[in-house]
N, C-alpha and C positions, 0 to 999 in steps of 0.2 A: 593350565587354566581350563575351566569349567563353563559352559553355560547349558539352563535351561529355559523355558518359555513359560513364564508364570501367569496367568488370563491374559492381560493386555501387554505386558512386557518380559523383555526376557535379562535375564541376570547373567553377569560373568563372576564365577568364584574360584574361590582354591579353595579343597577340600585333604587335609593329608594326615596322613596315621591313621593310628585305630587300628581294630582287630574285631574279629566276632565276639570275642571272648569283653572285649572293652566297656562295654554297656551305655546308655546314653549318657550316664554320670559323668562319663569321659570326653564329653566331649566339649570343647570350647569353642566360644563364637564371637569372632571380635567385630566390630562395628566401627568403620573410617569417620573421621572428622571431614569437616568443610574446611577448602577446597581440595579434598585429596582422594583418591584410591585405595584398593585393597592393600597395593603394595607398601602401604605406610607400615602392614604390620609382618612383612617378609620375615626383620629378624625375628618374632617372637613367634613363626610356625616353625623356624629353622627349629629354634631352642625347642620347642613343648611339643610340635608334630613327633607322634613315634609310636610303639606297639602298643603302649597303654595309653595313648590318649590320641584322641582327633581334634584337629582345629579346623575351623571354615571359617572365611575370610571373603565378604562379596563384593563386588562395587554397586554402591547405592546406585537407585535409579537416578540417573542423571548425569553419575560420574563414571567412569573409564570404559570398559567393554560393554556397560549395561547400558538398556535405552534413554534415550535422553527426553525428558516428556516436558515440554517449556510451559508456564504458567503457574504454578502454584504448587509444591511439594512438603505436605504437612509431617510434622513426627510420627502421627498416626498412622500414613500409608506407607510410611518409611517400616514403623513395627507391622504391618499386615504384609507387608513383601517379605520382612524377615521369616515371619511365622510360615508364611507360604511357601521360603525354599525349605524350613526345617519339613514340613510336611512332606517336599517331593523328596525329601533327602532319608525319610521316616526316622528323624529323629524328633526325640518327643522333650524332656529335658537336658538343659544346657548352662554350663558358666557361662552367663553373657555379660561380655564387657566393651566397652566404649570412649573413645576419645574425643571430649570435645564436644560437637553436636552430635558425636555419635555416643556418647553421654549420656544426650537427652533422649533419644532413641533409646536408651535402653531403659530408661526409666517409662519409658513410655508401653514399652511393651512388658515391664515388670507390670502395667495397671491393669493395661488389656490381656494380659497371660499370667498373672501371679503362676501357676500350674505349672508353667512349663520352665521355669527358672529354677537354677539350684543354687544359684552364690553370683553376685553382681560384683565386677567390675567398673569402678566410675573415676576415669584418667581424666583430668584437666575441663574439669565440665563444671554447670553449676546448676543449682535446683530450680529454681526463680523463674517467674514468671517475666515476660519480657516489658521493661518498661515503657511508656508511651515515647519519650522521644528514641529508646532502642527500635521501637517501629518503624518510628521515619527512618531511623539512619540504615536501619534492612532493607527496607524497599529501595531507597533512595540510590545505595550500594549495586541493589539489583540493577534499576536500569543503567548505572553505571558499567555496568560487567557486561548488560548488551550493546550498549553505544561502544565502548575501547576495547572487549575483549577480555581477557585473564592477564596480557601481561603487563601491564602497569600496576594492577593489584598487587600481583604477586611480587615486584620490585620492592613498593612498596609496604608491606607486612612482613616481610621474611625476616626482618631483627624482632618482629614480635612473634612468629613461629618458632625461632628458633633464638633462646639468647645471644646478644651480638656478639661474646667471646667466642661462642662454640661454632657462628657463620666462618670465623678465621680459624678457629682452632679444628674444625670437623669440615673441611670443604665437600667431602662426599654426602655428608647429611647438608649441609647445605644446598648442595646441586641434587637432591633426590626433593627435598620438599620444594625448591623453585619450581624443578619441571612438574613433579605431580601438579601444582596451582594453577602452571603454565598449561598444563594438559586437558585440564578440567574443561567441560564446556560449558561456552555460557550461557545457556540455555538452563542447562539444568543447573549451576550454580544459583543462577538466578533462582529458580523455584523454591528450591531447598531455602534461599534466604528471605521468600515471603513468605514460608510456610513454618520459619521458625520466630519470623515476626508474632503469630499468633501462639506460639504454644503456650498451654497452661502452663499453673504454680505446681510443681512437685513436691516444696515443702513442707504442706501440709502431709502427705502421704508417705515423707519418712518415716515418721514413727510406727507406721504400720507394713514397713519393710520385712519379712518373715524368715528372711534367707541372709544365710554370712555374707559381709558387704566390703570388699576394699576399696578404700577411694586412693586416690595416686595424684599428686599432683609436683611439679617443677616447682623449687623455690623458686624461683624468678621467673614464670608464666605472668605476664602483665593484663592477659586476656582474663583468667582467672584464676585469681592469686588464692595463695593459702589459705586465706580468710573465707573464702568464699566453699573451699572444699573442707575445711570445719566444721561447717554448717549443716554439711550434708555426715559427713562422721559422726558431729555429737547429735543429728537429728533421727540416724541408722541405728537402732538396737545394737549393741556387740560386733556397730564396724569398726574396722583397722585402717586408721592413717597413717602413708607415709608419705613423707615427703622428702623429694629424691635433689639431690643436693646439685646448684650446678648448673640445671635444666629450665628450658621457658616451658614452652606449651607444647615439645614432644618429646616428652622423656624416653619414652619407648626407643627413640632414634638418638638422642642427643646422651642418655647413659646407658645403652641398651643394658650393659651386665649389673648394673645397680638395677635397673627395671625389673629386668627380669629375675632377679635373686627375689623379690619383693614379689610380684607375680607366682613365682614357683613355689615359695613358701605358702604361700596363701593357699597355693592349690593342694598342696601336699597335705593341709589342713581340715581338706573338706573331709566331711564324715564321710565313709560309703553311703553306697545308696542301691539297700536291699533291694533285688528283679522284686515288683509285685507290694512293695510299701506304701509306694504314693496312691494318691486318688488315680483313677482313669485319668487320661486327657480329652476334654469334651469341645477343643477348641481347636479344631482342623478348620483349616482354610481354603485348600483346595481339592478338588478332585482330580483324579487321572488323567483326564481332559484338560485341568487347567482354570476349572468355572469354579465360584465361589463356593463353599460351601461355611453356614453357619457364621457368617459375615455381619 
């Protein structure tokens, strides 16, 4: 594990693989769900970390080694912390992919960064803006997680985290997503869940997605089902759906070698990416110091 100090907070990541020879093309950037950590994406740096390729994997503000900021955590600042360790990290573009709310995180920072994206990632997430009684039942969630804590939550969700056969059939993915939930604080859970109360509609803005797209989702995710990551597939120019047979809402953990076969094909797909083809990137965040720039 990694941390650095970005303006007002600092970040814990995993950073592995790569080479000089690798180019930014190489590198991928996975983005955790709510309520979880980086380590939700352990097996898929084991798989894809190595001499041609780099993965970075951070814990959102809020959740595990990173600071925990209580009040209100929007998608937005969730994408300007991302954009901000790529800068300290001088990486410019990236596969960014997302489970979940980290999902919408990525789409979020597809709006604010078109430039900096080479090919999305969008695991068990959905495009849509949040409905009005979804507001109340986020907030309402919120103060719930600071009155009892994470572990009543986590009791109860974990047959919707994870399909109920695979809680019996995979005890180890079971006991890694209870304690990630259980781990979570609630401070920072809570924000992140008023601040996805408010997030925009993305669906308008698929159709002008620019970059190769796979969406992934569990048939039997009840949080968001097939139907819902259709939407975003047939909304994607020339994205790829699959859907991993078996799995609720983490597939990544629940069929790691069907994910990842699906994953790895996807990547093996991307065109190169000529040194010196793209635009400039005009979209730095911060400086050496840590202070905003171009904000």
């Amino acid at each position: 594990m990694s941390t650095t100090t970005l303006y007002d907070i600092t970040l814990a990541y995993d950073d592995a693989g790569g080479d000089e020879a690798g180019g930014d093309g190489d590198v991928l950037v996975l983005v955790h769900g709510h309520p979880f950590d980086r380590s939700m994406w352990r097996p898929q740096i084991e798989t894809f970390a190595g001499p041609g390729r780099r993965v970075i994997a951070a814990d959102l503000r809020g959740y595990g080694g990173s600071t925990v900021v209580p009040g209100k955590t929007t998608l937005t600042t969730f994408a300007w912390d991302i954009a901000a360790l790529l800068d300290r990290l001088g990486v410019d573009r990236v596969v960014l992919g997302g489970l979940s709310m980290g999902g919408q995180i990525v789409l979020e920072f597809y709006r604010l960064f078109p430039e900096r994206v080479r090919a999305l990632v969008l695991a068990d997430t959905f495009a849509a803006a949040e409905t009005a009684p979804g507001k109340l039942a986020r907030n309402a969630m919120a103060d719930r997680l600071l009155r009892e804590g994470m572990g009543p939550y986590a009791d109860e969700v974990l047959t919707k985290m994870v399909a109920p056969h695979n809680v019996e059939a995979l005890p180890a993915v079971a006991g890694h997503v209870r304690d990630m939930m259980r781990g979570a604080p609630p401070e920072g859970a809570a924000a992140a869940l008023r601040g996805r109360a408010e997030r925009p509609d993305y669906v308008g803005m698929l159709g002008r997605v620019a970059v190769p797209a796979l969406v992934v989702v569990g048939s039997e995710d009840v949080y968001t089902p097939v139907a819902d990551a259709r939407v975003m597939s047939e909304g994607i120019p020339g994205a790829t759906l699959a859907v991993i047979e078996g799995a609720g809402h983490m597939p990544n953990l629940e069929r790691r070698a069907e994910f990842d076969a699906v994953l790895g094909a996807f990547l093996d797909s991307l065109p190169d990416l000529l040194p010196g083809s793209p635009p400039p990137i005009t979209s730095r965040v911060i400086d050496q110091d840590g202070a905003f720039e171009n904000h």
